[in-house]
C-alpha positions in Angstrom: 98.1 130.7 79.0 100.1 127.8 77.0 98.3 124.4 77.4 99.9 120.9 76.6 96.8 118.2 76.7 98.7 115.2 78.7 97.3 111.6 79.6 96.3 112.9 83.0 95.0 116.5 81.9 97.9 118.3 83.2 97.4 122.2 82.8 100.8 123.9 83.8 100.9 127.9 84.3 104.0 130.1 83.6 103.2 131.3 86.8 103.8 128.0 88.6 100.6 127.4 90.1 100.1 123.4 88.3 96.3 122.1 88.1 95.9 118.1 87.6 93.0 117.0 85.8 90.6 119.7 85.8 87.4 119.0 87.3 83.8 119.2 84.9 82.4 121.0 87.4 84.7 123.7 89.5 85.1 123.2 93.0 86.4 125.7 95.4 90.3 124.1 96.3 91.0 123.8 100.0 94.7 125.2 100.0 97.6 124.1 102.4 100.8 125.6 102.8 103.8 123.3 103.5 107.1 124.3 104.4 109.6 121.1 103.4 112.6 122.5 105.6 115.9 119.9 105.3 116.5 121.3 109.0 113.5 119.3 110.3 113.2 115.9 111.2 110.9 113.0 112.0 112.0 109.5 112.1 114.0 107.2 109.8 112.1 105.4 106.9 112.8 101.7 106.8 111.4 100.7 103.3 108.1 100.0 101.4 107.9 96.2 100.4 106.4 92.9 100.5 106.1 89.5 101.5 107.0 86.3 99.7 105.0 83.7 102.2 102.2 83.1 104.2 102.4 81.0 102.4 102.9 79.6 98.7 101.9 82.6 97.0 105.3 82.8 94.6 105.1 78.8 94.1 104.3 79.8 89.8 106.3 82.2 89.4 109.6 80.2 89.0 108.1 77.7 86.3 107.4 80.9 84.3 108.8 80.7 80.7 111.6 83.4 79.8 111.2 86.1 79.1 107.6 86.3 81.1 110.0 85.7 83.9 112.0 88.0 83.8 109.1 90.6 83.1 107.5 89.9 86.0 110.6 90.3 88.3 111.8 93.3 86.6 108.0 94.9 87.4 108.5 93.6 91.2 112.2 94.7 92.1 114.2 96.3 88.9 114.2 100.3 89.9 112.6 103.0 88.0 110.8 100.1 86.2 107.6 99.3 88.5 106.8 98.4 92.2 110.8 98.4 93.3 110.3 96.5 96.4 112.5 97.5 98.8 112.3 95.4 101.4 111.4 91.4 100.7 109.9 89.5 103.4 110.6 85.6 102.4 109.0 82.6 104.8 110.8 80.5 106.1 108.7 77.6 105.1 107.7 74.7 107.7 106.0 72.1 105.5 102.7 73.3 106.4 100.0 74.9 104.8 100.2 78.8 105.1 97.5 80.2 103.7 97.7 79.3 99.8 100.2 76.2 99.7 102.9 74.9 102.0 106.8 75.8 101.9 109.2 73.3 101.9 111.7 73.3 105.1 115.4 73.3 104.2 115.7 70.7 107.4 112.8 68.2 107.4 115.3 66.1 109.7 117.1 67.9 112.5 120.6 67.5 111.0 119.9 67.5 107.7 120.0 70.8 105.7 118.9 71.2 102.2 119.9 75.0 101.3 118.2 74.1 97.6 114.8 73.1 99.0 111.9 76.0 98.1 112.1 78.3 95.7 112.4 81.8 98.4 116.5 81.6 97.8 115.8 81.4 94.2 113.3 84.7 94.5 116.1 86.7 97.0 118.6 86.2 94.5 116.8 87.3 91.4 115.9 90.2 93.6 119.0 91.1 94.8 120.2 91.0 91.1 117.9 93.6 90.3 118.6 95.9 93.3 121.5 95.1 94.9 120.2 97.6 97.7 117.0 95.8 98.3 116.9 94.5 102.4 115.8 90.9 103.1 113.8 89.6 106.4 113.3 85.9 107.3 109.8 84.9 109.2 108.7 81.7 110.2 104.6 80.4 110.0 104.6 76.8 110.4 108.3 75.0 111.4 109.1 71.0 110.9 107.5 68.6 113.2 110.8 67.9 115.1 111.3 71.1 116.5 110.5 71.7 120.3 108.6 68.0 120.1 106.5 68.9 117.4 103.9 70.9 119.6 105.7 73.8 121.5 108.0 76.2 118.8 109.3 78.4 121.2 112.7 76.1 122.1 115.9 76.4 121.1 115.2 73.9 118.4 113.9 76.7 116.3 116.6 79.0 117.2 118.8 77.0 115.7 116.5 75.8 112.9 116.7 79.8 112.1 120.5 79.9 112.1 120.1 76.9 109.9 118.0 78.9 107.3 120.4 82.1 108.0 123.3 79.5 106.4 121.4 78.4 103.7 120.5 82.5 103.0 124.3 83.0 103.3 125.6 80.4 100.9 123.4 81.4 98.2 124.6 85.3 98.7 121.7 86.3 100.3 122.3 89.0 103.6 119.6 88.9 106.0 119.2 92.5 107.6 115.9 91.4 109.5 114.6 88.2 111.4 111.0 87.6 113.2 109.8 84.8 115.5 106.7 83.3 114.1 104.0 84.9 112.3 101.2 85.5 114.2 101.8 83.6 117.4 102.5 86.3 119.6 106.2 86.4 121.3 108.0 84.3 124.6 110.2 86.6 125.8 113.4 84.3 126.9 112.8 82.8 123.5 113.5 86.1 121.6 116.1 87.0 124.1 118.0 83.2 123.4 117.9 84.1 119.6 119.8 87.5 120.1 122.3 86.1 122.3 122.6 83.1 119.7 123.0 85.6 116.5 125.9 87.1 118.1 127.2 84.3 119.4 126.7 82.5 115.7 128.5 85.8 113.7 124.9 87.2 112.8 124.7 90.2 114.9 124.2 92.7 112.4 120.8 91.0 112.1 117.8 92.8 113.3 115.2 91.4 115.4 111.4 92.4 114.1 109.0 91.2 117.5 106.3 89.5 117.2 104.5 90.0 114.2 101.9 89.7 115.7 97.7 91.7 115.4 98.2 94.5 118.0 100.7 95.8 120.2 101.3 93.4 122.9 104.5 93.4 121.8 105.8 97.0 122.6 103.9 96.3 126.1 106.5 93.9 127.2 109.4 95.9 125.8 108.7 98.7 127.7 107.9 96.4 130.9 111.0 94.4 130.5 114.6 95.6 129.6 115.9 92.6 128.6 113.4 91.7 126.1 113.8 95.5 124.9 116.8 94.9 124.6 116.6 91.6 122.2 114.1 93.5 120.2 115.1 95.9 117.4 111.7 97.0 115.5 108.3 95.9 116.9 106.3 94.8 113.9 102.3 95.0 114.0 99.9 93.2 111.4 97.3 95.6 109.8 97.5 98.9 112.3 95.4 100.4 109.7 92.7 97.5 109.7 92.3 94.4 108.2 91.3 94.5 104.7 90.2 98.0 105.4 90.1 100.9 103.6 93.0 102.5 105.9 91.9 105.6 106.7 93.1 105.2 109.9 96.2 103.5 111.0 96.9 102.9 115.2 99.8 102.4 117.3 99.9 103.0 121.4 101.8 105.2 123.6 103.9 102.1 124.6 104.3 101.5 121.4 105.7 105.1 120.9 107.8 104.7 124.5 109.8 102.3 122.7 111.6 104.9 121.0 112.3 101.7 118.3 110.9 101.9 114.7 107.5 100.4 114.6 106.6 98.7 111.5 103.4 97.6 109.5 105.0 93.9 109.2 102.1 92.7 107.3 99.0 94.6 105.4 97.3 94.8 102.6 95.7 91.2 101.7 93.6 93.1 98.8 92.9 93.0 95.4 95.7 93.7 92.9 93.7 96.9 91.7 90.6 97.5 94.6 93.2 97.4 97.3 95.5 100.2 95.7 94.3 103.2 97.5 94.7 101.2 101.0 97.9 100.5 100.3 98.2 104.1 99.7 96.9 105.5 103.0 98.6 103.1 105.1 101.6 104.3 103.9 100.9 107.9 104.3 98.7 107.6 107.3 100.5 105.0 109.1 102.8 107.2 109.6 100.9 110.7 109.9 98.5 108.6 112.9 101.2 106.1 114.4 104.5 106.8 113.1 104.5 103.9 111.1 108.3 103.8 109.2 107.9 100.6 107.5 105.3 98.9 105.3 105.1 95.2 103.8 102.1 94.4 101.8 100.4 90.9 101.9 101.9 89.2 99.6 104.2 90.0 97.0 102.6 88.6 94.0 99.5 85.9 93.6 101.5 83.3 91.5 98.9 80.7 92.3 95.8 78.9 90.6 92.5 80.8 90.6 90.9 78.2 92.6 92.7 79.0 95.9 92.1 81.8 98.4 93.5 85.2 97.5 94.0 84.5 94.0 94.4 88.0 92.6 95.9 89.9 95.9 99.4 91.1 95.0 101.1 93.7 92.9 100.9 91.7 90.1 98.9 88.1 89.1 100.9 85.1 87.7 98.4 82.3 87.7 99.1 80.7 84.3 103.3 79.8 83.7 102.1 77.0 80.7 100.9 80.2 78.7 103.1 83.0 80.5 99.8 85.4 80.8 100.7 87.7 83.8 98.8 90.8 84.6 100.4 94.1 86.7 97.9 96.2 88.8 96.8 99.7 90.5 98.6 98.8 93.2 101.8 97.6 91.0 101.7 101.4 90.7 100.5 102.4 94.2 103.6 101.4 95.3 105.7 103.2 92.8 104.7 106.2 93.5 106.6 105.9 97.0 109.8 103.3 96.4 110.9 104.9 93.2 111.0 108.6 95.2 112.3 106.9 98.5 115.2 104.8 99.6 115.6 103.7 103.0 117.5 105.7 105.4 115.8 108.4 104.2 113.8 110.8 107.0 110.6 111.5 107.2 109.9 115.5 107.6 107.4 115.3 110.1 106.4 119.3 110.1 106.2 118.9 106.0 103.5 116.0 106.7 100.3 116.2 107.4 96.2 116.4 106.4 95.7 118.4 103.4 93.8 121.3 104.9 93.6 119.8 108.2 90.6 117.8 107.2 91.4 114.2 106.6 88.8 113.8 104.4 90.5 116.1 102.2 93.8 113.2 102.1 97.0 113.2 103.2 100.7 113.6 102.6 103.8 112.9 103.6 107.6 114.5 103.1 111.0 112.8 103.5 114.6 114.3 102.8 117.5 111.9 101.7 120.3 111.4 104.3 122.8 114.0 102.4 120.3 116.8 103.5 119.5 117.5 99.3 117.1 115.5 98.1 113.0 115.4 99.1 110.1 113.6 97.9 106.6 114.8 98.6 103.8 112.1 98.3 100.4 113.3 98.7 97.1 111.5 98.2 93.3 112.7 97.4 91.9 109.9 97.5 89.1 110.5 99.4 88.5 114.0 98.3 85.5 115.6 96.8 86.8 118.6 95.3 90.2 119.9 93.9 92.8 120.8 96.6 95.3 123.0 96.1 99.0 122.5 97.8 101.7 125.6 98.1 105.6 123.9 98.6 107.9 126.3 100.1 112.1 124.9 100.1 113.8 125.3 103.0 116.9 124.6 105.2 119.2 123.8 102.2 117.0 121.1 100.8 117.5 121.7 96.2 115.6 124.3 95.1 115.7 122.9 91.4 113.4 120.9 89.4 111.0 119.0 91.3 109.9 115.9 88.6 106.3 114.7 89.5 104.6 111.6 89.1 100.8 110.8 89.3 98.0 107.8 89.3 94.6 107.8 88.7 93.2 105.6 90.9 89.8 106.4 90.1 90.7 105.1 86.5 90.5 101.6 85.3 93.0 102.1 82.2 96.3 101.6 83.1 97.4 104.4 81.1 96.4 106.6 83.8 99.0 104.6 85.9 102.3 106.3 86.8 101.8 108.9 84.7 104.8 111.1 84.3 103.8 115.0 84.0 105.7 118.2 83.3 108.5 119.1 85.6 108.3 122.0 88.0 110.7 125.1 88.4 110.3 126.6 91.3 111.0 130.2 91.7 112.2 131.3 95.1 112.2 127.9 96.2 108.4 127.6 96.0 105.6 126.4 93.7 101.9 125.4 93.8 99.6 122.8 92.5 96.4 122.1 92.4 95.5 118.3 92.3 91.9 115.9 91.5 90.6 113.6 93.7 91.2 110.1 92.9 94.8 110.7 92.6 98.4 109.7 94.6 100.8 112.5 93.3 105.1 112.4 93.7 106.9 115.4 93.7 110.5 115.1 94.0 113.7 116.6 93.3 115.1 112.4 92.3 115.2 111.6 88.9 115.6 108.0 87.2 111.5 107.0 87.4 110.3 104.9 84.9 107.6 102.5 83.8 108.3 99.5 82.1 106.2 98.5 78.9 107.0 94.6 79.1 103.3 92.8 78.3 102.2 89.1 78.2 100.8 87.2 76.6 96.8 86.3 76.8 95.8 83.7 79.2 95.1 80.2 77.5 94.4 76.9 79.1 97.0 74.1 79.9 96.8 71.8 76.9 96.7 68.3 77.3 97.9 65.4 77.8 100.4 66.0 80.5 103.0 63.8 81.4 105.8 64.2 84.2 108.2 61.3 84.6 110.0 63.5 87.3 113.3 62.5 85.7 114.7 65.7 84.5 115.3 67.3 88.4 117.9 67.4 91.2 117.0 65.8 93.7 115.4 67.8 96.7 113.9 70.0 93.7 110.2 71.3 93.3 108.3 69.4 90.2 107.1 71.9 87.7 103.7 72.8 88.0 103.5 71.1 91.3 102.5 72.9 94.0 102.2 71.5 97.7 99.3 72.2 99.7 100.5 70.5 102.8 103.8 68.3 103.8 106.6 68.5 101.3 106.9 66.6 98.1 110.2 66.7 96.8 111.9 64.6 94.2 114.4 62.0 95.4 115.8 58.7 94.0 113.1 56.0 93.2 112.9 53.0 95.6 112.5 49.3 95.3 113.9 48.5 92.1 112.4 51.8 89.9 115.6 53.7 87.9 115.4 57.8 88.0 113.8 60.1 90.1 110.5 60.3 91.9 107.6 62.6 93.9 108.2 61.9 97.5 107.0 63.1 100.5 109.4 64.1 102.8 107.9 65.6 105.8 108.0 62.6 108.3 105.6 63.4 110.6 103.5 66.3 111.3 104.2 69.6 111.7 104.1 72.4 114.0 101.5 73.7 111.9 100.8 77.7 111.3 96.5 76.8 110.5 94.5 73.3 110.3 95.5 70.3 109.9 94.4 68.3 106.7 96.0 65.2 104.8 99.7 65.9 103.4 99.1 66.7 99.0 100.2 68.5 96.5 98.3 69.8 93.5 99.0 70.5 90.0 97.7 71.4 86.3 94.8 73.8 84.9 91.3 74.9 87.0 89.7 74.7 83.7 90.3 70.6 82.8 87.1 69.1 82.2 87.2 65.7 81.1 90.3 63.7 81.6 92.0 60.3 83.0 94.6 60.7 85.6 96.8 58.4 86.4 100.3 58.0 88.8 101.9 55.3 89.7 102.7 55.0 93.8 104.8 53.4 96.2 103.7 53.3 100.0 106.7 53.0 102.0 104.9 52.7 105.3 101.4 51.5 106.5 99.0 54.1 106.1 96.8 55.8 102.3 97.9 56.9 99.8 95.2 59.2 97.5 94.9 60.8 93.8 92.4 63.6 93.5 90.5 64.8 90.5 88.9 67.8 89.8 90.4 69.9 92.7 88.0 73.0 92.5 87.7 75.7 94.9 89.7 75.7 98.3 88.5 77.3 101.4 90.5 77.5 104.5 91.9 75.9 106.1 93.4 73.4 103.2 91.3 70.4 104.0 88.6 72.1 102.8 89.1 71.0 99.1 86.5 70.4 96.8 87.4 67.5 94.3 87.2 64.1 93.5 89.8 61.7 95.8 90.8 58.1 95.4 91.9 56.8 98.3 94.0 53.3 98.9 95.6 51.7 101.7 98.3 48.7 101.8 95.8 46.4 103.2 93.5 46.5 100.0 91.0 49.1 101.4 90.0 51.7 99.1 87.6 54.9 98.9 86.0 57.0 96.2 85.5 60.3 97.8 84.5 63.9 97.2 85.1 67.0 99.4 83.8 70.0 99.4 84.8 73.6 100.9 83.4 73.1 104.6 85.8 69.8 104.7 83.3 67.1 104.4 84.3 64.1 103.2 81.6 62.0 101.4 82.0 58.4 100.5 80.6 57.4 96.6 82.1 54.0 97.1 84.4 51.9 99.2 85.8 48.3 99.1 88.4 46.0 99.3 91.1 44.5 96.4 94.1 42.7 96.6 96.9 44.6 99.0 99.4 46.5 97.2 101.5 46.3 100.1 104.8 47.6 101.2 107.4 48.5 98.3 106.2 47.7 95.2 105.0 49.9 92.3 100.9 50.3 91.3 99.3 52.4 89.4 95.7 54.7 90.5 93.5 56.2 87.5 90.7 58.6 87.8 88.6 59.1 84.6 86.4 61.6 84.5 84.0 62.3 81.9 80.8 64.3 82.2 79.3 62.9 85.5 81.0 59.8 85.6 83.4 58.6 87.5 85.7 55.7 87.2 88.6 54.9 89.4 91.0 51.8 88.6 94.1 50.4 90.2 96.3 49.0 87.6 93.7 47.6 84.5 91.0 46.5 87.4 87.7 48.9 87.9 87.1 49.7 91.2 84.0 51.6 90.8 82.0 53.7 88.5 79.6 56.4 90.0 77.5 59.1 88.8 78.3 62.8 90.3 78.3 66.3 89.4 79.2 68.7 92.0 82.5 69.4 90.4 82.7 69.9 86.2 86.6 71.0 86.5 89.6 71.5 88.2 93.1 70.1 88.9 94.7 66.8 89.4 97.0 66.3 92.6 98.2 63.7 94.9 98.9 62.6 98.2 98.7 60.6 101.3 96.7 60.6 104.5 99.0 61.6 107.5 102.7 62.2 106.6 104.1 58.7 105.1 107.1 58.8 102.6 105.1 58.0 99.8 106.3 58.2 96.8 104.9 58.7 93.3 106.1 58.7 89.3 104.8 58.9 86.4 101.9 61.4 86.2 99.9 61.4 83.2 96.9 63.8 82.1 95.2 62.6 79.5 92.2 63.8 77.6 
């Protein structure tokens, strides 16, 4: 016997039985047979991707220096190079908070249509550049506060608001195969039957209708009871049929469900770590379909492109928290989902008589075979993750499917080195069509008869704190642009021509009034700058354009949901003089450390607010006069941010961070 020592302890036989990663201690293999027979059938795959949304969860990524950037996005959506998402799921954002941040609306103001606003065009495009093949679906969460009176979204102001986005997607290049209603908020049935007839109507009937994203299956329910609503609906999406934040050993769907006879999709899963949530990501592929026919899965979210200090902060396939230092970090599940998108393509069908438990046990793990649409190809993706003991698989070729080399592909989940990741091993011959393996527990495995795989070696840099001082003037952007660094929590702030007298560019926030929102309500703010800041002045100057508060927060430390429930430092002033010295804290309570009165700022004139913080003390200024010192220390760091209570027009310049 000839033995090659590999990364993953590969140990191939001249007579084609192939053992991964022999075990210390010899276990007897539970063996199962499968026939992969291109004559067979199951249904059509849709696509293994991921969601941009829900909400602010890519916000980083575009202020990434080059080429960090570009690493990053080639790991997400270049082929044979890492995840190679095949299907992006991008929100289209409301200017409301949708679980880490809030995405700006392209139409704050019925009428008025901003196809630059956000940062989700940017993304398709950078995707689309990387796989031209790679299938984009628009979903709403929260929607601007002028659509269906700013309570009910189910209108015909948000159909159009959709066609609205469906433009902006079209003049940046960007074809929309798949649209939703809202996320989570269950379905109206006329609604979803006025945005079909609208699509065609509007030139967009090639478009897709995914109903209702929604937890459950209430969805496939009223398709079966109703034709017309059947009709409207093209793929009834369900959020986590394998369990939420589970490990996914079992995935559900229902005989309506089924009854449909339309594809039924996992629209949103995952919401786990970037590594501890791999092997969930894993079995909710393979077992969502093996227990409910599952043909599509989109994992919660895309990347975590956010500041360590808000929910979710490292659940992605890959963690981009730190764009001043371009430190970026891949995962398990970066290569989780390898294992199935760089064997796959949609339109491929699933061989439902080559898929199945591995010995009938599901203990033992699963697997699942598809065949490309030209009747040659097949991939074979097979899981042990659960397993306690070697198991042993025998593939037999059939119905005119290649009988050539079979390449395989394999990660150790069990492993926390990342060499172990992707691992390519020794190609197969089969003789008379057939071979053998025998695989370790821990592991997902790809056999397949499609070449091109890869794994890219792109690194970055360590992780190093946001030096200081930090100055924006907000001069160097278009207007209706993102600040760098800037990252909106609730409302929009954009940057628009500076009022009453002030040359340049400004912050403003543009949301007039308040959204249909997706969770809780809190004041309209944006944050900004490095967790880790301990001691340091902040200081903006601001502009209230309407009667109402404007507020500068220091310290922002950890965020529960939903967003009011920001622990920080806030100063607080309103046009008549009024002013608070506040801190929050992550149940939302807002406690006062001093209050008063000054001279009114007023309407439309320029002032500036400082917050010093050094140590335990806290100063807070407007323009050179104190208007309290106090002694607290419930928060040692954080970021700096801005804002205003409600959803005035505010508008802000010159942000400073000094040490």
């Amino acid at each position: 016997m000839n033995r090659a020592v590999l990364p993953a302890a590969l140990v191939i036989t001249l007579a084609l039985a192939v053992t991964v990663g022999q075990s210390p201690a010899a276990q007897a293999a539970t063996t199962t047979s499968v026939t992969v027979d291109g004559k067979q059938g199951g249904r059509t795959f849709d696509g293994v991707g991921a969601i941009s949304g829900g909400g602010g969860n890519s916000r980083l990524l575009v202020d990434y220096p080059e080429p960090q950037r570009s690493q990053i996005l080639d790991y997400l959506f270049k082929p044979g190079y890492g995840a190679n998402v095949q299907l992006l799921k991008l929100e289209i954002g409301g200017d409301a908070n949708s679980t880490d941040g809030a995405e700006p609306s392209v139409e704050h103001v019925k009428g008025t249509v901003n196809c630059s606003a956000g940062y989700e065009f940017w993304l398709a495009e950078q995707a689309r550049a990387r796989n031209p093949h790679i299938q984009f679906y628009g979903l709403a969460w929260a929607a601007p506060g002028w659509i269906g009176g700013g309570t009910n979204y189910w209108t015909k102001d948000s159909v159009d608001y959709l066609v609205s986005w469906l433009g902006c997607a079209k003049s940046h290049g960007i074809a929309v195969s798949y649209l939703g209603g809202r996320n989570e908020k269950g379905h109206d049935k006329a609604w979803y039957e006025s945005l079909r007839s609208t699509l065609d109507a509007d030139g967009y009937g090639k478009i897709k209708i995914v109903g209702d994203d929604s937890v459950g299956w209430k969805v496939a329910d009223d398709m079966v009871a109703d034709p017309a609503f059947d009709a409207a609906v093209d793929v009834a999406g369900s959020h986590y049929p394998c369990g939420y934040k589970s490990a996914a050993t079992t995935c559900t769907s229902t005989a309506n469900a089924l009854a449909t006879a339309k594809p039924l999709w996992a629209s949103e899963n995952g919401s786990l770590d970037v590594d501890s949530g791999a092997a969930a990501l894993v079995r909710s592929i393979t077992r969502g379909y093996l227990d409910a026919k599952l043909t599509a899965y989109l994992n919660w979210p895309l990347v975590a492109a956010i500041t360590p200090n808000l929910p979710f902060a490292t659940v992605g396939l890959a963690v981009a928290p730190s764009p001043w230092s371009g430190s970026y970090r891949l995962g398990k599940e970066t290569w989780a989902m390898a294992q199935f998108t760089q064997f796959t393509s949609p339109g491929w069908k699933f061989i439902d008589s080559a898929s199945g438990y591995l010995g009938g046990d599901r203990a033992n793990g699963s697997y699942v075979s598809l065949r490309s649409p030209n009747g040659k190809d097949y991939s074979t993706i097979v899981e042990t993750l659960s397993a306690t003991a070697d198991q042993s698989i025998h593939v037999k070729v059939a119905g005119g499917l290649s009988t050539g080399t079979v390449h395989v592909r394999a990660t150790n989940l069990d492993s926390a080195n990342a060499s172990d990741y992707f691992v390519p091993l020794p190609d197969v011959s089969p003789s008379n069509g057939a071979f053998s393996l025998t695989l370790k527990p821990g592991f997902v495995y790809s056999l397949s008869t499609v070449g091109g795989q890869g794994k890219g070696t792109a690194a970055g840099p360590e992780n190093r704190a946001m030096s200081l001082p930090y100055n924006d003037t907000f001069d160097g952007y278009a207007p209706g642009a993102e600040a760098r660094y800037v990252a909106d929590m609730q409302g929009s702030f954009e940057i628009r021509a500076c009022r009453n007298g002030r040359t340049g560019m400004c912050e403003q926030q543009v949301a007039p009034v308040k959204p249909i929102e997706w969770q809780g309500d809190s004041d309209a703010y944006a944050l900004a700058g490095d967790t880790t800041w301990q001691n340091y002045t902040v200081s903006v100057d601001v502009n209230l354009q309407q009667a109402g508060t404007v507020e500068l927060i220091g310290r922002a430390n950890k965020q529960a949901r939903p967003q009011n429930k920001q622990a920080g430092y806030e100063l607080r002033l309103s046009d008549s003089g009024s002013w608070l010295l506040a801190k929050n804290d992550t149940t939302g309570t807002l406690t006062t450390l001093a209050s008063g009165t000054t001279t009114a700022p007023g309407l439309n004139s320029w002032h500036r607010l400082s917050l010093d913080l050094r140590g335990s003390t806290i100063t807070a200024k407007l323009g050179s006069t104190a208007l309290a010192t106090v002694t607290d220390s419930s928060y040692a760091t954080g970021q700096i941010g801005f804002g205003v209570v409600g959803y005035r027009t505010d508008q802000f310049d010159n942000l400073t961070v000094t040490p």
